[in-house]
Predicted model as a PDB file, atoms N, CA, C, CB and O in Angstrom, pLDDT in the B-factor column:
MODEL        1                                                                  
ATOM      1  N   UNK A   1      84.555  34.298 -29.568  1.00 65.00           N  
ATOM      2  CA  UNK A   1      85.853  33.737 -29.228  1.00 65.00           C  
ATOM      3  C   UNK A   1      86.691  34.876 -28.667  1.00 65.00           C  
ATOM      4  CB  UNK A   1      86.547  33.063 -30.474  1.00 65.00           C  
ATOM      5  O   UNK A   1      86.839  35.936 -29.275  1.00 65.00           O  
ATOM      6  N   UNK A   2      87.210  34.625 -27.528  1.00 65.00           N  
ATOM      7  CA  UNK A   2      88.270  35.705 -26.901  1.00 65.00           C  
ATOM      8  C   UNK A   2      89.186  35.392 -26.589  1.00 65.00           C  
ATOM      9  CB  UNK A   2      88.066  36.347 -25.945  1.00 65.00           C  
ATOM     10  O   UNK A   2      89.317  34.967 -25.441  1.00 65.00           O  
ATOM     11  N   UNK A   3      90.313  35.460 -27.517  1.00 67.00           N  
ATOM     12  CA  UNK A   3      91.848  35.275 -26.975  1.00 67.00           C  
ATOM     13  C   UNK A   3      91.487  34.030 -26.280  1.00 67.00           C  
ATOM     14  CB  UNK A   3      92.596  36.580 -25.892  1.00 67.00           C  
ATOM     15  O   UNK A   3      90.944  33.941 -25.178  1.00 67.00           O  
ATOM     16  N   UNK A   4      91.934  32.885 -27.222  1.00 73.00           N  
ATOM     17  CA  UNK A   4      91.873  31.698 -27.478  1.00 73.00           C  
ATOM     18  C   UNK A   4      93.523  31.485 -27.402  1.00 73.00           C  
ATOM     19  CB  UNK A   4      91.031  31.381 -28.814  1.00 73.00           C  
ATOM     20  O   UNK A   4      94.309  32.272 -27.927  1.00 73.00           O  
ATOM     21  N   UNK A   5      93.958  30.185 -26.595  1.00 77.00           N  
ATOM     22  CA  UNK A   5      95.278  30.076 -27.227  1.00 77.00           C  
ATOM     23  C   UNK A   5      95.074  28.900 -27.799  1.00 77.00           C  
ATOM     24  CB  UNK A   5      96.534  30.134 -26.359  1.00 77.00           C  
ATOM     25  O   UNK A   5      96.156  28.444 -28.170  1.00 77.00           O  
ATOM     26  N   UNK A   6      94.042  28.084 -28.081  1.00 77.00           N  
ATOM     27  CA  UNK A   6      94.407  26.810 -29.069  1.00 77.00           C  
ATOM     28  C   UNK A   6      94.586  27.406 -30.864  1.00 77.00           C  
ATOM     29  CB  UNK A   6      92.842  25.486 -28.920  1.00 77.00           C  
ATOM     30  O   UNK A   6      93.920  28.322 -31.345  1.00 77.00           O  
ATOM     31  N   UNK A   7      95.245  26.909 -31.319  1.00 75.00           N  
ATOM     32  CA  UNK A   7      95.704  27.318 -32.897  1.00 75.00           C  
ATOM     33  C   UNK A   7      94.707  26.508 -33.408  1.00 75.00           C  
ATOM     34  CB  UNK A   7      97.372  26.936 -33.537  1.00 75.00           C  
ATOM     35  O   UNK A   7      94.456  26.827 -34.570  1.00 75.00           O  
ATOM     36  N   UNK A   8      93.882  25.368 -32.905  1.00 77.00           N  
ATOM     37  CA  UNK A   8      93.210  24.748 -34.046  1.00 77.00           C  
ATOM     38  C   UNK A   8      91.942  24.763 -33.047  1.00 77.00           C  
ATOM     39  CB  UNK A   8      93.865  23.153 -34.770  1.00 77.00           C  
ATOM     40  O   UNK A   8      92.124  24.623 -31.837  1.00 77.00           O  
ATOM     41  N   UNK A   9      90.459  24.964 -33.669  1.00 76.00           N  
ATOM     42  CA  UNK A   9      89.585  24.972 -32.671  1.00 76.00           C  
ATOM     43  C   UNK A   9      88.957  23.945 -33.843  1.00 76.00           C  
ATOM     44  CB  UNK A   9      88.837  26.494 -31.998  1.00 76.00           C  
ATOM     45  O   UNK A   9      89.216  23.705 -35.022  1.00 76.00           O  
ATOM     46  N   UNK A  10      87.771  23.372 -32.630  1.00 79.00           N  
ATOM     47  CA  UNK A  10      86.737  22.805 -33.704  1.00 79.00           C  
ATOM     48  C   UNK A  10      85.007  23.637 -32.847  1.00 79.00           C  
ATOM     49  CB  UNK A  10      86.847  20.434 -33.705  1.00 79.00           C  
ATOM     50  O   UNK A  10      85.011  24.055 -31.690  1.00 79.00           O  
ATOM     51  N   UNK A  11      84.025  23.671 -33.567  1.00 78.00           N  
ATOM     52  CA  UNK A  11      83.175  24.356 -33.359  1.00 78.00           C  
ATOM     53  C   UNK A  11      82.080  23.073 -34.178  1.00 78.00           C  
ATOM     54  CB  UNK A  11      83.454  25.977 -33.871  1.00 78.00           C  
ATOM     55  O   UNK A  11      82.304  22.444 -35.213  1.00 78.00           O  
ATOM     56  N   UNK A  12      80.626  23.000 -33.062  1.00 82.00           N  
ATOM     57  CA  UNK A  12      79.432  22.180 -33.474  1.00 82.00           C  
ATOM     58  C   UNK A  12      78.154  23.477 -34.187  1.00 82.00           C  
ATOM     59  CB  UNK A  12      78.794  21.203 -31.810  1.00 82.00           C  
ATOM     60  O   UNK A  12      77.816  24.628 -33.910  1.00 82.00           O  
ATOM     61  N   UNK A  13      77.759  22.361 -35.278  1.00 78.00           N  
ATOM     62  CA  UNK A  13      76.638  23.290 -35.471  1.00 78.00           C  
ATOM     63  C   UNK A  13      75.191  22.759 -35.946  1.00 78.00           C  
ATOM     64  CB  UNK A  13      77.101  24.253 -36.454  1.00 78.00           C  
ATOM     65  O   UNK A  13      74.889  22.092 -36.935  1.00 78.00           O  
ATOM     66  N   UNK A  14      74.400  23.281 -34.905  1.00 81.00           N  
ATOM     67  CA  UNK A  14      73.455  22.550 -34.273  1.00 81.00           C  
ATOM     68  C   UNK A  14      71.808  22.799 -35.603  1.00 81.00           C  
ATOM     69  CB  UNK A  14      73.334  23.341 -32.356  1.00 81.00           C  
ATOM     70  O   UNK A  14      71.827  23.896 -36.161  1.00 81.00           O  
ATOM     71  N   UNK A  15      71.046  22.210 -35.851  1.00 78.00           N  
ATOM     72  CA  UNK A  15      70.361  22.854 -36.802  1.00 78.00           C  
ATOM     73  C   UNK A  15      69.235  22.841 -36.074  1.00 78.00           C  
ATOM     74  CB  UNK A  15      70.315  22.312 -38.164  1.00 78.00           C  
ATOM     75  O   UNK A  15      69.051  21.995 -35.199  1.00 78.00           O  
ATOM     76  N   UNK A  16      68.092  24.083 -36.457  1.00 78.00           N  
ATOM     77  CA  UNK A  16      67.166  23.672 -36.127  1.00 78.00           C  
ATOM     78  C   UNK A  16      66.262  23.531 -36.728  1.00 78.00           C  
ATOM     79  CB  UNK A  16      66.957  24.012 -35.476  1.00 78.00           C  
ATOM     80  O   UNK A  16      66.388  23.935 -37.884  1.00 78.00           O  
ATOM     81  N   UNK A  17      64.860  22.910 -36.362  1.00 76.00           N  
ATOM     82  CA  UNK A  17      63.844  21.931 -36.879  1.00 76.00           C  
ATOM     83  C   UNK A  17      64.127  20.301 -37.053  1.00 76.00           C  
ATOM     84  CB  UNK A  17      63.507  22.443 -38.205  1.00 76.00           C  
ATOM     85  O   UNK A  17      64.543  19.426 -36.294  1.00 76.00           O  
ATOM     86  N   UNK A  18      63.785  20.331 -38.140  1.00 72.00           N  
ATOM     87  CA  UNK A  18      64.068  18.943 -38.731  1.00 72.00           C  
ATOM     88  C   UNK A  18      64.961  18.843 -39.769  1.00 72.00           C  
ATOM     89  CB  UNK A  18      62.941  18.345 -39.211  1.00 72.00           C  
ATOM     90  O   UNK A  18      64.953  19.740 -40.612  1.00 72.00           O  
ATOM     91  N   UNK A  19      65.636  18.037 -39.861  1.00 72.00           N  
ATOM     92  CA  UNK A  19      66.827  18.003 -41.128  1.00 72.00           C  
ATOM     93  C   UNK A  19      66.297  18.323 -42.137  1.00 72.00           C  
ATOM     94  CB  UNK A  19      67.535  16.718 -41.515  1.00 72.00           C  
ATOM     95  O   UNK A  19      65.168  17.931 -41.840  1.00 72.00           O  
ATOM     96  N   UNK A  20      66.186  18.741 -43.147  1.00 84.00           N  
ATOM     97  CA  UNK A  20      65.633  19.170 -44.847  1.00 84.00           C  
ATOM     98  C   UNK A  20      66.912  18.301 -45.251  1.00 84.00           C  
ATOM     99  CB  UNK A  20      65.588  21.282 -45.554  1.00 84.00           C  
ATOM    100  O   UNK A  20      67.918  18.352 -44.544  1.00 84.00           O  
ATOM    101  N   UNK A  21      66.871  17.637 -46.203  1.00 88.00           N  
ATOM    102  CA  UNK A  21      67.870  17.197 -47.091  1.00 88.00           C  
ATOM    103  C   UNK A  21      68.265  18.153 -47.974  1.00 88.00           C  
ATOM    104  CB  UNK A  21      67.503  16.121 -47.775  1.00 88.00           C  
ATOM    105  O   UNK A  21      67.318  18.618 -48.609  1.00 88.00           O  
ATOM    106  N   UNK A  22      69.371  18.626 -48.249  1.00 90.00           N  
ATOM    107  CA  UNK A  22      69.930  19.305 -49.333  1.00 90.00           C  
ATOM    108  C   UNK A  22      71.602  19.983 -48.962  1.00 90.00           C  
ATOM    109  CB  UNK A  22      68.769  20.501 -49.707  1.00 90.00           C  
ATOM    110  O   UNK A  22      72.043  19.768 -47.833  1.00 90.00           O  
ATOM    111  N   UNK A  23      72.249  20.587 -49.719  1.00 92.00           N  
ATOM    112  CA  UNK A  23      73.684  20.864 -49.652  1.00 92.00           C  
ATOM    113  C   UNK A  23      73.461  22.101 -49.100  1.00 92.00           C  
ATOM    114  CB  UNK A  23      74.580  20.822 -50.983  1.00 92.00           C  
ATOM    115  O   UNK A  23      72.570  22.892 -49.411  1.00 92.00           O  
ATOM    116  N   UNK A  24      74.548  22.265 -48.037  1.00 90.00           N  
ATOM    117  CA  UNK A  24      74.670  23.269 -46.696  1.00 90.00           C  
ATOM    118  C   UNK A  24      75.657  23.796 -47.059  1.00 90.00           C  
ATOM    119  CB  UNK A  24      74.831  22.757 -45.198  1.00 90.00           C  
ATOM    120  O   UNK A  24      76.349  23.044 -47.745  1.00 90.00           O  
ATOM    121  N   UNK A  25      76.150  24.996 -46.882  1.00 90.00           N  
ATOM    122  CA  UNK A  25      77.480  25.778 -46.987  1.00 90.00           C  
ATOM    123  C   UNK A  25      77.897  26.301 -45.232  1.00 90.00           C  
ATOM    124  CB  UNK A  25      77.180  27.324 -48.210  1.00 90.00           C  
ATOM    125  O   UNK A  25      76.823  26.484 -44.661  1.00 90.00           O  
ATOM    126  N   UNK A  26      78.845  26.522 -44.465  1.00 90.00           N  
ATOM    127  CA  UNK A  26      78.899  27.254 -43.394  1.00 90.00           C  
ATOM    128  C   UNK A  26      80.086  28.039 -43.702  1.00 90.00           C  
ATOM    129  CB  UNK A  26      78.909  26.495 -42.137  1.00 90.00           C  
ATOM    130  O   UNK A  26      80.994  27.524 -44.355  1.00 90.00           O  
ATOM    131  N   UNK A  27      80.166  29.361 -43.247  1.00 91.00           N  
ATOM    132  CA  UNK A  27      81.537  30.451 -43.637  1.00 91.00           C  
ATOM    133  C   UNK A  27      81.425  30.581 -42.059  1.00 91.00           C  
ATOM    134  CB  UNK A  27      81.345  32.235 -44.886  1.00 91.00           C  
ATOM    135  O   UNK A  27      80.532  30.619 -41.213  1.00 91.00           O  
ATOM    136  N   UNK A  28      82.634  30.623 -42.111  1.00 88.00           N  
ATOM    137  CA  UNK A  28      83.419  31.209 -40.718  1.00 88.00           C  
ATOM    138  C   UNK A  28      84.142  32.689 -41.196  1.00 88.00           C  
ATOM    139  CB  UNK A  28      84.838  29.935 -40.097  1.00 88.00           C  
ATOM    140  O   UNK A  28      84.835  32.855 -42.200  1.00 88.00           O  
ATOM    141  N   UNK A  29      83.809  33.599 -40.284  1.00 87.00           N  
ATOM    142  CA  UNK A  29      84.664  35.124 -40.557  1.00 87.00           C  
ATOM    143  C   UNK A  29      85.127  35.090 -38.951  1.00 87.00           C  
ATOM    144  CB  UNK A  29      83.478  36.883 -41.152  1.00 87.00           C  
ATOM    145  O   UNK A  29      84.407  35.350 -37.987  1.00 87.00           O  
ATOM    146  N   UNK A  30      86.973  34.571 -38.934  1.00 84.00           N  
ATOM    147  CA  UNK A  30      87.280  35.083 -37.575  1.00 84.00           C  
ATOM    148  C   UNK A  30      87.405  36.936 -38.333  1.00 84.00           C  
ATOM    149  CB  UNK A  30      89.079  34.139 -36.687  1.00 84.00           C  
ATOM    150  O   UNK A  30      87.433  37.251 -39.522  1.00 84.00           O  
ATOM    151  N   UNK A  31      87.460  37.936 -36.965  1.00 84.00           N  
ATOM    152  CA  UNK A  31      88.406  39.356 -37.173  1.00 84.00           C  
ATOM    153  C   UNK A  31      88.088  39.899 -35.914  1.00 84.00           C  
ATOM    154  CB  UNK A  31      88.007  40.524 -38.533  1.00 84.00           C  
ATOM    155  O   UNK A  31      87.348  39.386 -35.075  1.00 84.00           O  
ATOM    156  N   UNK A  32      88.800  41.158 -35.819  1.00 81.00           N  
ATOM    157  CA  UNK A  32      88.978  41.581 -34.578  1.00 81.00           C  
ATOM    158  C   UNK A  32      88.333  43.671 -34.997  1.00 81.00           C  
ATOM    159  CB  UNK A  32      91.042  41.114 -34.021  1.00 81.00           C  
ATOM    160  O   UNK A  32      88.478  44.296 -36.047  1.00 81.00           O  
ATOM    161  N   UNK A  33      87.746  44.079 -33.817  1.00 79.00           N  
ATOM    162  CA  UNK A  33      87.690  45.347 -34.295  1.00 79.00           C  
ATOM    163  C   UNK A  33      88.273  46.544 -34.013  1.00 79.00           C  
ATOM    164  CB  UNK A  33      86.801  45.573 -34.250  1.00 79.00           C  
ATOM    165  O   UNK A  33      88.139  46.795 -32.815  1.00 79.00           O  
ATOM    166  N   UNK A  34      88.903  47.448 -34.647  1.00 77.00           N  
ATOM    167  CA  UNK A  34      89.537  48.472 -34.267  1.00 77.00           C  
ATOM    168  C   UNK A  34      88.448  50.087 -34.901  1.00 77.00           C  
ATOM    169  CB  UNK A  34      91.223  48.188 -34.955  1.00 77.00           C  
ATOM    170  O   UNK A  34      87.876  50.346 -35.960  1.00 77.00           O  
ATOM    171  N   UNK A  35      88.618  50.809 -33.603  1.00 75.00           N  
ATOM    172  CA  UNK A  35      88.212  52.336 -33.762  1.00 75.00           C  
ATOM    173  C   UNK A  35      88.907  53.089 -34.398  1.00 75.00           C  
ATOM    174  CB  UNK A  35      88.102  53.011 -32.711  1.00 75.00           C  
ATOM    175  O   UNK A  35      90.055  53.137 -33.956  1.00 75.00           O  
ATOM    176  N   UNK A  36      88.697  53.789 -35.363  1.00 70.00           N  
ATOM    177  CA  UNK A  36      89.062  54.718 -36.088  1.00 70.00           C  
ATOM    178  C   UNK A  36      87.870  56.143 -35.910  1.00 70.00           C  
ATOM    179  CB  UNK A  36      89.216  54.009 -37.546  1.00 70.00           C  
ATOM    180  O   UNK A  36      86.707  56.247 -36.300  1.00 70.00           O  
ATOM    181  N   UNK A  37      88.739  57.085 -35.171  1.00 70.00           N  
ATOM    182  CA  UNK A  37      87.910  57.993 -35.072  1.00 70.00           C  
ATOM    183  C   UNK A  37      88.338  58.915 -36.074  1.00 70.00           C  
ATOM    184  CB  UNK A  37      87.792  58.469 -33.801  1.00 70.00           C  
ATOM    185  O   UNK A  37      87.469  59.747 -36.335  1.00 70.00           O  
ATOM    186  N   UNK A  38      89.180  59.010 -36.584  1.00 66.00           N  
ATOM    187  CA  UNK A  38      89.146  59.816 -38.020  1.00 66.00           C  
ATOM    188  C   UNK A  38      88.519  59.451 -38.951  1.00 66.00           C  
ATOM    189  CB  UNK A  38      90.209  59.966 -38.635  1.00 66.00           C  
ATOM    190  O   UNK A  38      88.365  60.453 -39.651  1.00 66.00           O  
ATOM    191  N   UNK A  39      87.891  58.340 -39.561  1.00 63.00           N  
ATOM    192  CA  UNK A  39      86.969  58.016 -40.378  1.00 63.00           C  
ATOM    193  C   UNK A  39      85.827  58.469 -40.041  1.00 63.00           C  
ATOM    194  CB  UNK A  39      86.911  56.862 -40.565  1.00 63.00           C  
ATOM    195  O   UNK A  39      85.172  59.038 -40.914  1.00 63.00           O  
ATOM    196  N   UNK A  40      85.297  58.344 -38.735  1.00 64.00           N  
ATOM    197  CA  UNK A  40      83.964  59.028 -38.248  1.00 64.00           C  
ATOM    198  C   UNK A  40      84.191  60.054 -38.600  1.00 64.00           C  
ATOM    199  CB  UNK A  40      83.515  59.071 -36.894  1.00 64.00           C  
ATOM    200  O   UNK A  40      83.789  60.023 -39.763  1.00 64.00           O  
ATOM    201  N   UNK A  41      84.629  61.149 -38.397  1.00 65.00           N  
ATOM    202  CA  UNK A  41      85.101  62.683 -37.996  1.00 65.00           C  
ATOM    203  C   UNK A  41      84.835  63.033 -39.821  1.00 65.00           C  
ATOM    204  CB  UNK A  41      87.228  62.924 -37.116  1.00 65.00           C  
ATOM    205  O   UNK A  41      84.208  64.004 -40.245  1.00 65.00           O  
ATOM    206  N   UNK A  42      85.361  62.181 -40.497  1.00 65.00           N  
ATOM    207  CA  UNK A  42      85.517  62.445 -41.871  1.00 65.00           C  
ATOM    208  C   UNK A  42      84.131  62.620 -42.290  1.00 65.00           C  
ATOM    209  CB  UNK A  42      86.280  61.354 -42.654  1.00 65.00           C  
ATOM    210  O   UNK A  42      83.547  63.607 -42.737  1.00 65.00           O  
ATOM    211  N   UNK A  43      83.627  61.094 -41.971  1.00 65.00           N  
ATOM    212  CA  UNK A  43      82.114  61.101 -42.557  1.00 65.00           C  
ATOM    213  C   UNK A  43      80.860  61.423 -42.273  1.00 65.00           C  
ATOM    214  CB  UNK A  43      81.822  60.251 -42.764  1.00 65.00           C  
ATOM    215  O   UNK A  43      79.792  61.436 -42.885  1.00 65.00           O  
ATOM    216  N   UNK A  44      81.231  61.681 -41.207  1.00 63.00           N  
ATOM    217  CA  UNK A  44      80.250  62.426 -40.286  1.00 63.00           C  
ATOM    218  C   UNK A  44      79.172  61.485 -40.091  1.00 63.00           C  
ATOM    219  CB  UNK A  44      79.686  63.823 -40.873  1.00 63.00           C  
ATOM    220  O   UNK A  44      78.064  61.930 -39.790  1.00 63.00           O  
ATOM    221  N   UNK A  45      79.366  60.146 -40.232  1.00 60.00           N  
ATOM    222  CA  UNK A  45      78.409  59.185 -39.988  1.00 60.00           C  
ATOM    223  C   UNK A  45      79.011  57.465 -39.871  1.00 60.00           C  
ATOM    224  CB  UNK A  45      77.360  59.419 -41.210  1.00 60.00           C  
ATOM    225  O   UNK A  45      80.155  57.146 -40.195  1.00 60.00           O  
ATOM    226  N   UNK A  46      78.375  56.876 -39.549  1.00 57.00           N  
ATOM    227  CA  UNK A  46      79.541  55.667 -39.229  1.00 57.00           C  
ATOM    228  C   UNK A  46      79.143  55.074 -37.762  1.00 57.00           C  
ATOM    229  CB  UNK A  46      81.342  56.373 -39.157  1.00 57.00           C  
ATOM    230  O   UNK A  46      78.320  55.466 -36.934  1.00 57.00           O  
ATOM    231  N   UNK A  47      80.170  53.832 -37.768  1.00 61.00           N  
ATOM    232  CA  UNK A  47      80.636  53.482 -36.741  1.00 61.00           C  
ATOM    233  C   UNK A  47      82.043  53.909 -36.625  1.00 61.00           C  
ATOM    234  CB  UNK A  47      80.420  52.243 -36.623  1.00 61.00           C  
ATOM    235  O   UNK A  47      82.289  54.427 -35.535  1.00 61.00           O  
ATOM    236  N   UNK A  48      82.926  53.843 -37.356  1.00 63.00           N  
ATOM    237  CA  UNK A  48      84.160  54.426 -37.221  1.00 63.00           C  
ATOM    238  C   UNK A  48      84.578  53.122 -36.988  1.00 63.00           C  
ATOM    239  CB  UNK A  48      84.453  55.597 -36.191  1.00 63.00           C  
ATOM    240  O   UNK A  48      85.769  53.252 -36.708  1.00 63.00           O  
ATOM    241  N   UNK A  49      84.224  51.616 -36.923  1.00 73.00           N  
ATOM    242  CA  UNK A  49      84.241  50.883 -36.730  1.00 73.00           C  
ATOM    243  C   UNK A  49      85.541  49.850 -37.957  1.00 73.00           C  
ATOM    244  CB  UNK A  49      82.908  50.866 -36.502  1.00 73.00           C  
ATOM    245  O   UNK A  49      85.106  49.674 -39.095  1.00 73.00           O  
ATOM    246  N   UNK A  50      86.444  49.484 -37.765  1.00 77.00           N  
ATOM    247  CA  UNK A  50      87.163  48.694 -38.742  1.00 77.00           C  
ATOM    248  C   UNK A  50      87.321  46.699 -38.484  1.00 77.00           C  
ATOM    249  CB  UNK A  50      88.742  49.522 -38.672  1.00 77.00           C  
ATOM    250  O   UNK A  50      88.066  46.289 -37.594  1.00 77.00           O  
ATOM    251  N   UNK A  51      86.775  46.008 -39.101  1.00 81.00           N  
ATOM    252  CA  UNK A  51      86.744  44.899 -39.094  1.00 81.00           C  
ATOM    253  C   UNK A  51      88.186  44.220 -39.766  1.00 81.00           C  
ATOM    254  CB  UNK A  51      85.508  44.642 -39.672  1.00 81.00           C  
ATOM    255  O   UNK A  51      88.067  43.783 -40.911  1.00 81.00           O  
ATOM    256  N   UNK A  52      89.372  44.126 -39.190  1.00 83.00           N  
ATOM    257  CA  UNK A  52      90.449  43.433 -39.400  1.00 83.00           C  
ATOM    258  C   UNK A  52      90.220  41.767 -39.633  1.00 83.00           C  
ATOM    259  CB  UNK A  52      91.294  43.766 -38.255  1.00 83.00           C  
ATOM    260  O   UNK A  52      90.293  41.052 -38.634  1.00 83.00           O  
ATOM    261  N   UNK A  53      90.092  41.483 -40.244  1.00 88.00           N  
ATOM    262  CA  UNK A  53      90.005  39.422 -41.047  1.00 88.00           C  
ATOM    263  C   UNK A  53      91.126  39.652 -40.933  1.00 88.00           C  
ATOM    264  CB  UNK A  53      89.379  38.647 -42.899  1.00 88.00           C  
ATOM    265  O   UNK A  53      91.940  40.486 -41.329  1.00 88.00           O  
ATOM    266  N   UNK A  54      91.049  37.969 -39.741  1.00 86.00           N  
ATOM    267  CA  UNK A  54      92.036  37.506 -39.374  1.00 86.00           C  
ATOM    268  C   UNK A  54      92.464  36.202 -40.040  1.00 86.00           C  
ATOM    269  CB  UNK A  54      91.906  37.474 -38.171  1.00 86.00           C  
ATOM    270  O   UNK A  54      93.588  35.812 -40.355  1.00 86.00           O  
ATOM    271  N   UNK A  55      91.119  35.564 -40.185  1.00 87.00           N  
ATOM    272  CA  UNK A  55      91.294  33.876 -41.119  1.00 87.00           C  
ATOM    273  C   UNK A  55      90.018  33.744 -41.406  1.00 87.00           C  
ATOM    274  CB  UNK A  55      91.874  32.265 -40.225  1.00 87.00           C  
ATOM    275  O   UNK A  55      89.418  34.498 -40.640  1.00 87.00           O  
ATOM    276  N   UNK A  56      89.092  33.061 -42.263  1.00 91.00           N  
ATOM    277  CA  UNK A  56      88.451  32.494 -42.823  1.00 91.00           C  
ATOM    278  C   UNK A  56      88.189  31.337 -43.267  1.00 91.00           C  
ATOM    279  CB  UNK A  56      88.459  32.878 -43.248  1.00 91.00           C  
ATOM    280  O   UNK A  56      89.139  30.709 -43.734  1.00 91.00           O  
ATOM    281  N   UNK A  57      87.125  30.835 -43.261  1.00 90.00           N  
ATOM    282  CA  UNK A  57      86.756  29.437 -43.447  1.00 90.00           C  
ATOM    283  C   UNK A  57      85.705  28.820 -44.143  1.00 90.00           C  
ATOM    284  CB  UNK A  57      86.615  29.011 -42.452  1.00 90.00           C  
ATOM    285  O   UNK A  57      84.712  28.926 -43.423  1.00 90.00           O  
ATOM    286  N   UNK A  58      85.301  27.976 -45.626  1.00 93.00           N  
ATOM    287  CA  UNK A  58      83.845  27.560 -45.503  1.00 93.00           C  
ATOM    288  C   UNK A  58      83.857  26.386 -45.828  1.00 93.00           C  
ATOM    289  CB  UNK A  58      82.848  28.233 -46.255  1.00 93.00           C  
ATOM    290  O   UNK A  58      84.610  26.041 -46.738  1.00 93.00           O  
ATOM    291  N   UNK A  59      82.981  25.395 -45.142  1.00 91.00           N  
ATOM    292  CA  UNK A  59      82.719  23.696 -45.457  1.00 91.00           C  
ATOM    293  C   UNK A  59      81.326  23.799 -46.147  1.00 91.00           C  
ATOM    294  CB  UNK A  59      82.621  22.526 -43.868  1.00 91.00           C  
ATOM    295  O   UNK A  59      80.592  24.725 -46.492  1.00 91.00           O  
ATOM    296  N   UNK A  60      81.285  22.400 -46.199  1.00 93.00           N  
ATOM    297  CA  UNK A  60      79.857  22.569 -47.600  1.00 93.00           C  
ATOM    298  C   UNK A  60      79.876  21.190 -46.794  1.00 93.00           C  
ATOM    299  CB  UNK A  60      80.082  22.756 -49.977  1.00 93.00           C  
ATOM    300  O   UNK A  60      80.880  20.666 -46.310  1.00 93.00           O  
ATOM    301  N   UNK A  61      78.277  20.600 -46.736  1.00 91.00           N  
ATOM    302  CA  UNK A  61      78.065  19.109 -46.121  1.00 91.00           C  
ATOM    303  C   UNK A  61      77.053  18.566 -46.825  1.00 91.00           C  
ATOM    304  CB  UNK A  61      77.685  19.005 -44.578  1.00 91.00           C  
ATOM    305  O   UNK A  61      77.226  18.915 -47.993  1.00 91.00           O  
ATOM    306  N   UNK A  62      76.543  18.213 -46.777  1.00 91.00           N  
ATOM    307  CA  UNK A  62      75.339  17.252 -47.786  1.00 91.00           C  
ATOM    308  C   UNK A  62      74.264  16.685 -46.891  1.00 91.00           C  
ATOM    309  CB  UNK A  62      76.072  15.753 -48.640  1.00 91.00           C  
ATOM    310  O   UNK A  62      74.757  15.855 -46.128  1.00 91.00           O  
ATOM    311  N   UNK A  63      72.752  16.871 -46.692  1.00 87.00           N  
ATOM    312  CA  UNK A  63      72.072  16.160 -45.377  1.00 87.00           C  
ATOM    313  C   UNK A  63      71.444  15.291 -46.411  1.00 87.00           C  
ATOM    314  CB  UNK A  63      70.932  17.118 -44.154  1.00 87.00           C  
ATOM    315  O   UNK A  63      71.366  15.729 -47.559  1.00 87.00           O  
ATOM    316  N   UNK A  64      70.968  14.055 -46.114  1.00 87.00           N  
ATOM    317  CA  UNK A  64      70.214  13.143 -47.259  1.00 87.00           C  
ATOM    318  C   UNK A  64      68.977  12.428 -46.759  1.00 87.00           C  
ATOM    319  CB  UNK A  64      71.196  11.967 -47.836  1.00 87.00           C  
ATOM    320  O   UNK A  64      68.326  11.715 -47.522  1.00 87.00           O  
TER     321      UNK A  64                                                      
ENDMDL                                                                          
END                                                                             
């Protein structure tokens, strides 16, 4: 997703094979990433990489 201006999205999710019957969970992690090169520098190993969560989400569905 990139700089979206709808506030409410909806998203499909497609399975594959054949349905299995049983209870499904799906998590959504929106976030955005920011560089921190002083954390690298610190640890001398890394991405230096920072994952900012922006919103979150999880549904649970039932296949029968």
């Amino acid at each position: 997703i990139i700089e979206t201006i709808e506030y409410n999205m909806e998203f499909t999710l497609h399975l594959r094979d054949c349905n299995k019957p049983g209870r499904y969970f799906v998590t959504a992690l929106i976030y955005y990433e920011t560089f921190d090169e002083e954390i690298e520098q610190l640890y001398g190993q890394g991405s230096g990489i920072n994952k900012n969560i922006v919103d979150t989400a999880q549904v649970d569905f039932l296949i029968q």
